[in-house]
C-alpha positions in Angstrom: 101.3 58.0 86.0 101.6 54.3 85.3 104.9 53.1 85.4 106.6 53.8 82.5 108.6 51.1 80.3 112.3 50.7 80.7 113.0 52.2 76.5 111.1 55.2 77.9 113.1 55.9 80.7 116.0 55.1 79.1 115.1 57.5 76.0 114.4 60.0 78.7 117.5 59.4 80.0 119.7 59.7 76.7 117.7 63.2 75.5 118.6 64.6 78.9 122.2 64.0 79.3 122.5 64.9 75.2 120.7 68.0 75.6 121.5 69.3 79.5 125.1 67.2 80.1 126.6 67.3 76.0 127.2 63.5 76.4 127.2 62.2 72.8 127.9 58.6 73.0 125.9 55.5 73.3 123.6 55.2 76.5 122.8 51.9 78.2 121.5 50.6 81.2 125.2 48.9 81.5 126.7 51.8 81.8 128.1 53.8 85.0 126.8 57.5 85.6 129.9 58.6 87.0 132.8 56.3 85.4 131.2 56.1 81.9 129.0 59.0 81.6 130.9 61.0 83.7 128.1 62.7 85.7 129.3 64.7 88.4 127.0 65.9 91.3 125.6 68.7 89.5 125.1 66.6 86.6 123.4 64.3 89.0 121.4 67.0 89.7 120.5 67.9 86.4 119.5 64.6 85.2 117.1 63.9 88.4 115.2 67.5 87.8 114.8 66.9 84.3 113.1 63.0 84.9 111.7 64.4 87.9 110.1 66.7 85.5 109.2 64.7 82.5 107.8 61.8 84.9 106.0 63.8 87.7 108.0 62.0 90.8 110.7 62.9 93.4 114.3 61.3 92.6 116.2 63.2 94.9 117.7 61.9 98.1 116.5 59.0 99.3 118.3 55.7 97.6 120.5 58.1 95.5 123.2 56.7 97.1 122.8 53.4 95.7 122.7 54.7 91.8 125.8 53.4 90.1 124.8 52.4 86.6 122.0 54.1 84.1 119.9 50.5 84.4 119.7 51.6 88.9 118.7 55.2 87.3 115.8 53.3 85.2 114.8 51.0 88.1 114.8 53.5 90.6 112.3 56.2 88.1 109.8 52.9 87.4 109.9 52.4 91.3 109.3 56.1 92.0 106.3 55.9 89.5 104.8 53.0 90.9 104.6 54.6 94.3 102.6 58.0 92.8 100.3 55.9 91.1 99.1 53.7 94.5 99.2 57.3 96.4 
């Protein structure tokens, strides 16, 4: 998959945690997963299998640890899709 642009991620992002996480408000690449969204681990979870999903990569584990805001979330995805398409 070519990597995909950061609206796409980010809509990715927004129908998830509506659908999966009932998070209602605004979603930007500003905003902290765990302070602002209030994603806990199994919402951490839940997000990463659904854009794991949707963009055919693996999220989960390595550099997780770094993901503080929804814009690290977005990099992180591109990053992830860049790699499957050299591979």
């Amino acid at each position: 998959m070519n990597e995909p642009s950061t609206a796409a991620v980010l809509t990715e992002i927004r129908a998830i945690a509506q659908a999966e996480l009932d998070h209602t408000g605004p979603l930007t690449e500003d905003d902290e997963l765990v302070a602002d969204l209030g994603i806990d681990s199994l919402g951490a979870i839940v997000l990463a299998v659904g854009l794991e999903n949707h963009f055919r990569v693996h999220l989960q584990e390595q550099g997780a640890g770094t993901l503080v805001t929804v814009g690290d979330l977005v990099r992180l995805v591109q990053q992830r899709c860049r790699e499957a398409a050299r591979s």
